[in-house]
C-alpha positions as CSV (number, residue, x, y, z in Angstrom):
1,X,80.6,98.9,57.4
2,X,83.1,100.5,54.9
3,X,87.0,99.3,56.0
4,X,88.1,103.0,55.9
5,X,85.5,103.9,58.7
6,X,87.7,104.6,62.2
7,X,88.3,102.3,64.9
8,X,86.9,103.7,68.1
9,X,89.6,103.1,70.5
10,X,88.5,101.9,74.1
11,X,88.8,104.8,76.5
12,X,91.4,104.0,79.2
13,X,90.4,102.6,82.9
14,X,91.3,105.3,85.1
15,X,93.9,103.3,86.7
16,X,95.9,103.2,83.3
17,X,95.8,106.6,82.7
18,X,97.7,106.9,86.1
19,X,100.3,104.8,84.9
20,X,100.5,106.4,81.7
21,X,100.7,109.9,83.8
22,X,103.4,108.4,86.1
23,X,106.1,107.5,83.0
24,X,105.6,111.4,82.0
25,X,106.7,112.0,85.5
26,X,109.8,109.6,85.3
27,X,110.7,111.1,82.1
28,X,110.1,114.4,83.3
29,X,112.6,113.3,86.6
30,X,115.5,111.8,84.4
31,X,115.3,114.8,81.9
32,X,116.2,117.2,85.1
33,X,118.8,114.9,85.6
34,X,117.5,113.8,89.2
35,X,119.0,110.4,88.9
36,X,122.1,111.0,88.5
37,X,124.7,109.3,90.7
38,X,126.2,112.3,93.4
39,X,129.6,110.5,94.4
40,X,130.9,113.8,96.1
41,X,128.0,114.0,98.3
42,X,128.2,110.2,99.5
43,X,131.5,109.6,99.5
44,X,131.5,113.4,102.1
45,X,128.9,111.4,104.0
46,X,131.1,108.3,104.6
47,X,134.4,109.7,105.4
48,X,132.5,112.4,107.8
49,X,130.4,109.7,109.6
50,X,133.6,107.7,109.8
51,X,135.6,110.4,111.1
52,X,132.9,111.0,113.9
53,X,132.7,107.4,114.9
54,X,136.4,107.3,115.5
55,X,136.4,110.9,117.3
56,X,133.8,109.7,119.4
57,X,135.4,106.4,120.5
58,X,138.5,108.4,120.7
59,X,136.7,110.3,123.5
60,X,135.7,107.3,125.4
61,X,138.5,106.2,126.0
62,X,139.9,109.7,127.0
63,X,137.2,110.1,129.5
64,X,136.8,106.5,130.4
65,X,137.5,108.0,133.9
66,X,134.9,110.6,134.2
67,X,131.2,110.3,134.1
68,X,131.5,112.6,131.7
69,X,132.0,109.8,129.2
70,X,128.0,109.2,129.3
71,X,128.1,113.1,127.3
72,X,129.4,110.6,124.4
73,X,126.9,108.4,124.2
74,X,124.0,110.2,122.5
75,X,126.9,111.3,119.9
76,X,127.4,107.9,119.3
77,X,123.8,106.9,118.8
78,X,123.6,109.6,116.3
79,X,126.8,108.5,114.4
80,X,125.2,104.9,114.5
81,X,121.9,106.5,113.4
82,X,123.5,108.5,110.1
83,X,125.4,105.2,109.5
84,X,122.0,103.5,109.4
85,X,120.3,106.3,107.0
86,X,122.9,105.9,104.7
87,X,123.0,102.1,104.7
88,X,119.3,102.3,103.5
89,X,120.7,104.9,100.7
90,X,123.2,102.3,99.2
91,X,120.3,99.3,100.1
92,X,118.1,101.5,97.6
93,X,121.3,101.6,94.9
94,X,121.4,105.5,95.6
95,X,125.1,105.9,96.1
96,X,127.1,104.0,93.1
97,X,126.2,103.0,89.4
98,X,126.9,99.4,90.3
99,X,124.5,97.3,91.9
100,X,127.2,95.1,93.6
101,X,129.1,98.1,95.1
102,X,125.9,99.4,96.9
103,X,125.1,95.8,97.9
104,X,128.2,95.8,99.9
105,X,128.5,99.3,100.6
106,X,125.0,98.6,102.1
107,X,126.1,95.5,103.9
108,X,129.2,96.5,105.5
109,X,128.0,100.5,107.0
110,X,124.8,98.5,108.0
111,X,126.8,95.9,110.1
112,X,129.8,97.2,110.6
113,X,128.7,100.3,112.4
114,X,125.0,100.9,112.7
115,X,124.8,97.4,114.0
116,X,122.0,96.1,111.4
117,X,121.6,93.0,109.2
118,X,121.6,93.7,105.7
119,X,119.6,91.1,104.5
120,X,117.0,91.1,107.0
121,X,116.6,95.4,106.0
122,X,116.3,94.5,102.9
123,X,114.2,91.6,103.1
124,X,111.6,93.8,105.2
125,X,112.0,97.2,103.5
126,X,111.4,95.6,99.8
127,X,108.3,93.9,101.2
128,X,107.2,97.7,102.6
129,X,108.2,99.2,99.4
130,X,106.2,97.2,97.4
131,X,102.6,97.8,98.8
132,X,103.0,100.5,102.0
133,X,100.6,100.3,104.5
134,X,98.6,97.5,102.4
135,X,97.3,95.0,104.8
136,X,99.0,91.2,104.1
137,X,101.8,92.7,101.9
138,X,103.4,95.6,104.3
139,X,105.7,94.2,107.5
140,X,105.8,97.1,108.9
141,X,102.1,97.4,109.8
142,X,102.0,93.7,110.6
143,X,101.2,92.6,114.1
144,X,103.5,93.8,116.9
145,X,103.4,95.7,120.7
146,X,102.3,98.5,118.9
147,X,98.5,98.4,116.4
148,X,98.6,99.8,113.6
149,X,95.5,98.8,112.3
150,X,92.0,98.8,113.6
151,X,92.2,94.6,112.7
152,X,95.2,94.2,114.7
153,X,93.7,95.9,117.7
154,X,90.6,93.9,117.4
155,X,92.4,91.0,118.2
156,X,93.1,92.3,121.8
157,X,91.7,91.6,124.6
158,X,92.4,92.0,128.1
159,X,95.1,93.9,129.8
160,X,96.3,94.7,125.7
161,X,93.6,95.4,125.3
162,X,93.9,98.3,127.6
163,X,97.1,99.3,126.9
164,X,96.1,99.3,123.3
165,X,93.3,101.8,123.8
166,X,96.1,104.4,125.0
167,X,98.6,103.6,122.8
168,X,98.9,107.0,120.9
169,X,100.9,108.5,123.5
170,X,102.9,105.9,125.2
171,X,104.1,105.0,121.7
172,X,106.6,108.1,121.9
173,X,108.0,106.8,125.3
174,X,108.5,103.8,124.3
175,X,110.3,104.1,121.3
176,X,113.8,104.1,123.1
177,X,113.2,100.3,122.8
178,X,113.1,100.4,119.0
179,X,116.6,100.6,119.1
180,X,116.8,97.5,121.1
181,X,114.3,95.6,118.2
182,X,116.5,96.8,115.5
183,X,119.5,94.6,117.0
184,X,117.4,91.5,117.9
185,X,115.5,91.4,114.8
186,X,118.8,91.4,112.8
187,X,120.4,89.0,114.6
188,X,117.2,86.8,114.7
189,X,117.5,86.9,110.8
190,X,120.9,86.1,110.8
191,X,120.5,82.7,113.0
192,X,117.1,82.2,111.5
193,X,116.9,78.7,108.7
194,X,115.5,81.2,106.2
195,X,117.6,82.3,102.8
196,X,120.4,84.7,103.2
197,X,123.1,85.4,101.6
198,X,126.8,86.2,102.8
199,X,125.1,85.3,106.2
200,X,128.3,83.8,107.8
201,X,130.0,87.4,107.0
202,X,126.7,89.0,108.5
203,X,127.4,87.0,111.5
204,X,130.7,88.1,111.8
205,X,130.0,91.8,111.4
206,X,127.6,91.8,114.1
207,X,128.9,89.7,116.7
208,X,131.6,92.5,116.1
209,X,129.7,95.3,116.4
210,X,127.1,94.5,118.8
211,X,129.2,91.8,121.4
212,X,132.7,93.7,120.7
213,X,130.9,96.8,121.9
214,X,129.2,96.0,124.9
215,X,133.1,94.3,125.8
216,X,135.0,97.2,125.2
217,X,132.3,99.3,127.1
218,X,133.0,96.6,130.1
219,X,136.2,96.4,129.9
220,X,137.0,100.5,129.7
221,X,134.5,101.7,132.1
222,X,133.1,100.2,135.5
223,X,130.4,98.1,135.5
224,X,127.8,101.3,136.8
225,X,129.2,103.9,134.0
226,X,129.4,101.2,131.6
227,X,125.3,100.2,131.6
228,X,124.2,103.9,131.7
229,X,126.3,104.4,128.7
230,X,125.2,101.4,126.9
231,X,121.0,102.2,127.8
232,X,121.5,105.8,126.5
233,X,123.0,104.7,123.4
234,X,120.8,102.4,122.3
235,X,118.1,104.2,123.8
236,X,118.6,107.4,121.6
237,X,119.7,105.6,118.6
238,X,116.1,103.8,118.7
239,X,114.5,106.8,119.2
240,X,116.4,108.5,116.2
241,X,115.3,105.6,113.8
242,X,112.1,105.1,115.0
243,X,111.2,108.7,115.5
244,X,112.6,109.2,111.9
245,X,110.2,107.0,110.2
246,X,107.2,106.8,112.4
247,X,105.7,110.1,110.5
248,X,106.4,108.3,106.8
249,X,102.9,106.4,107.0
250,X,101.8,106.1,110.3
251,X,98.3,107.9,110.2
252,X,97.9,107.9,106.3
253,X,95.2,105.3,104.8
254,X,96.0,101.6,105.3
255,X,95.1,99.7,102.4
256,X,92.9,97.0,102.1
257,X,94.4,93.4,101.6
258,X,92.5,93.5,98.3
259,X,93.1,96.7,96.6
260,X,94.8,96.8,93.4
261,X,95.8,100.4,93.0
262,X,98.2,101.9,90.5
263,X,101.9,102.4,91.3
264,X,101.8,106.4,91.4
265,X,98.5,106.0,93.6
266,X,99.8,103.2,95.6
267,X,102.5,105.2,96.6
268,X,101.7,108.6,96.8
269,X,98.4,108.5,99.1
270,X,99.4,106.5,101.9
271,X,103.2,108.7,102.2
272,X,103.8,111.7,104.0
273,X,106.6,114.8,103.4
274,X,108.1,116.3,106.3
275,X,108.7,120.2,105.7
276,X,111.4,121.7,107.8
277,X,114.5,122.2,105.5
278,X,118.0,121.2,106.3
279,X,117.9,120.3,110.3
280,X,114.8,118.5,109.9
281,X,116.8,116.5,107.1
282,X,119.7,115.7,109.0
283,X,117.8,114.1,111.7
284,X,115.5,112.0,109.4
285,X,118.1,111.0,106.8
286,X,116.6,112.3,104.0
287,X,112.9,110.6,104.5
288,X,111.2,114.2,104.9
289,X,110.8,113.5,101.1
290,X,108.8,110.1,101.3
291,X,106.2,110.8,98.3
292,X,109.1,111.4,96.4
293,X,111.5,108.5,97.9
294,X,109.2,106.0,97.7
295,X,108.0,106.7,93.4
296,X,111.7,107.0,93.1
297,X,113.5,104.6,95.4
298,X,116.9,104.9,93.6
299,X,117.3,108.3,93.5
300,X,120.1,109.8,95.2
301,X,119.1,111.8,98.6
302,X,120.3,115.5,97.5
303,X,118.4,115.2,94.4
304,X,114.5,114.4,96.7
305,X,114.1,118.1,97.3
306,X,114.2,119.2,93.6
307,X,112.3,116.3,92.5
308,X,109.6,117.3,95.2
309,X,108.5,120.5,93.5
310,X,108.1,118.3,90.0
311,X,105.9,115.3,92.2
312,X,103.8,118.3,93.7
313,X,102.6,119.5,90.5
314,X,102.2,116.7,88.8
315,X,100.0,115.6,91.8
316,X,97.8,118.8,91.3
317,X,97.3,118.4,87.7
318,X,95.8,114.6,88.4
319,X,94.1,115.1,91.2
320,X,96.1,113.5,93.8
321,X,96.5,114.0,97.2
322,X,100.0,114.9,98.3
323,X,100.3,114.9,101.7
324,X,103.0,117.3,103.6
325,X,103.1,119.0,106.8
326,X,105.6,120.2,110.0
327,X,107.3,117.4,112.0
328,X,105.3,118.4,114.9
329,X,101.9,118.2,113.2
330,X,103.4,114.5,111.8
331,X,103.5,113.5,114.9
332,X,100.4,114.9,116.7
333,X,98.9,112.9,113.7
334,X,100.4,109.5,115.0
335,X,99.1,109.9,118.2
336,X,95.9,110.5,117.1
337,X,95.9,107.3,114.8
338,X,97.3,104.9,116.9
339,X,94.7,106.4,119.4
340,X,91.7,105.9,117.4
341,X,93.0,102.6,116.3
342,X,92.9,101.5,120.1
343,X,89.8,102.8,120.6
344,X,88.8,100.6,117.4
345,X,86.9,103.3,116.3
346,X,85.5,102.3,112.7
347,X,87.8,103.2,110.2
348,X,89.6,106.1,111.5
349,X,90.9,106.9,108.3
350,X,89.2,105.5,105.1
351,X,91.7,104.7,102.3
352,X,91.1,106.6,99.2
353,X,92.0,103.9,97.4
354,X,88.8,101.7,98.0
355,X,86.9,103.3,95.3
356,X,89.5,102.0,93.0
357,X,88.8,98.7,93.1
């Protein structure tokens, strides 16, 4: 065979062309300038949230008198809820150019105000990041009250059993509570034996936060005033959080434990967008733009909405599935998972990503 003759080159495995596809989408994102640092809308963010938590503590003790003072409480769980949103911004080294500064910037909005452990969001939410809704990898469709997967719910028996079967719908009243788990699971990180770092400080911040609250509440309001205003709190600040990221990937494909897929893949077909513009936006902190959060975790949260019409037709050009409808529909589509999940109905919804193997 002559040396001059041409190579034939081996023709690319389909999952390698989607990573090849996905850098001409990162390069087409950082030529629009989409990952560029937007201090004036952050640091707006901070000193309005800050202003609000103050204005609304102001008012408490104002109206420490009145019953009245309960109107404050779903304010506050909606302060504390923004507080959270933009604690997992700086987690995601959204807000500054320094890693260190969002670290703490992270740390310290987390615990100071929102009442959450740092370390234990971010130990979680990196885990959920790196293979969502991928049996064995993702925490967040691990086993819990709730089943998020038809081999959780197989597991139940009995009066769970039951309750599982039915769970589509009673997931939405009980999701009050989440805000409850948020608080113990952070400080069950924070006493737990496992690695964290600055955990004394951790500690500190919420033994502030969460037992320097529920004493001021005590101590300024009667006993009676004081619980209601405690239960709504907590109660509508869990149902802000969870209510904000229950529609990311509940009812999209889970993934099986042994699934390899591609990052653009991996990512994109098991995350849902939100449409709804700037209320719906407020309310979930900037996830309405999953698909495009979760291929671009660092990029700032004003800049998800231009980088969504970029994602959408890069999606069509490839071939994949980009998932997006009204918050209503979102949720109608939980339901009807978590339904057919307790039902253990076979494979309610069959990952695409199983013929990738």
């Amino acid at each position: 065979m002559s040396t001059t003759e041409p190579v034939q080159r081996a023709r690319p495995r389909p999952a390698d062309a989607y990573v090849s596809t996905y850098a001409d989408l990162a390069r087409a994102v950082r030529a629009a300038g989409l990952q560029r640092r937007r201090y004036g809308f952050y640091w707006s963010a901070f000193t309005v949230a800050v202003l609000a938590f103050a204005a609304v503590c102001t008012g408490v003790v104002l109206l420490r008198d009145s019953w009245f003072v309960v109107l404050l409480a779903p304010a506050l769980a909606l302060v504390c809820a923004q507080f959270g949103f933009l604690g997992h911004d700086a987690a995601h080294r959204q807000v500054f150019a320094s890693a260190r500064w969002n670290e703490w910037a992270a740390r310290i909005v987390s615990g100071v105000f929102a009442g959450l452990s740092y370390g234990w969001w971010q130990h979680k939410h990196n885990r959920h990041h790196s293979g969502p809704n991928q049996e064995g990898r993702d925490p967040d469709i691990g086993p819990g009250p709730v089943a998020l997967t038809p081999a959780t719910a197989a597991t139940r028996t009995g009066w769970a059993a039951g309750v599982t079967r039915r769970q589509g719908w009673w997931f939405f009243a009980v999701l009050p509570l989440e805000g409850v788990n948020l608080h113990v699971q952070s400080v069950a990180r924070v006493v737990s034996p496992a690695p964290m770092r600055q955990r004394a400080l951790e500690a500190a911040m919420l033994a502030v936060r969460l037992g320097g609250y529920v004493a001021a509440l005590f101590l300024l309001l009667p006993p009676g005033r004081a619980g209601v205003f405690l239960a709504v709190q907590v109660g509508v600040f869990g149902t802000l959080l969870g209510g904000a990221f229950a529609p990311n990937h509940i009812g999209m494909p889970v993934v099986p434990a042994d699934a390899r897929p591609d990052f653009l893949r991996r990512q994109v077909l098991v995350s849902r967008n939100v449409s709804g513009g700037r209320v719906v936006g407020f309310f979930l902190g900037g996830l309405q733009h999953q698909v495009e959060h979760h291929l671009f975790p660092s990029m700032p949260r004003p800049a998800l909405a231009r980088a969504r019409g970029l994602v959408q037709a890069h999606c069509r050009r490839h071939d994949v599935h980009y998932e997006e409808t009204t918050l209503l529909q979102a949720y109608v589509r939980v339901a009807r998972y978590l339904d057919a999940v307790g039902r253990r109905d076979a494979d309610p919804f069959r990952c695409p990503l199983l013929a990738l193997r």
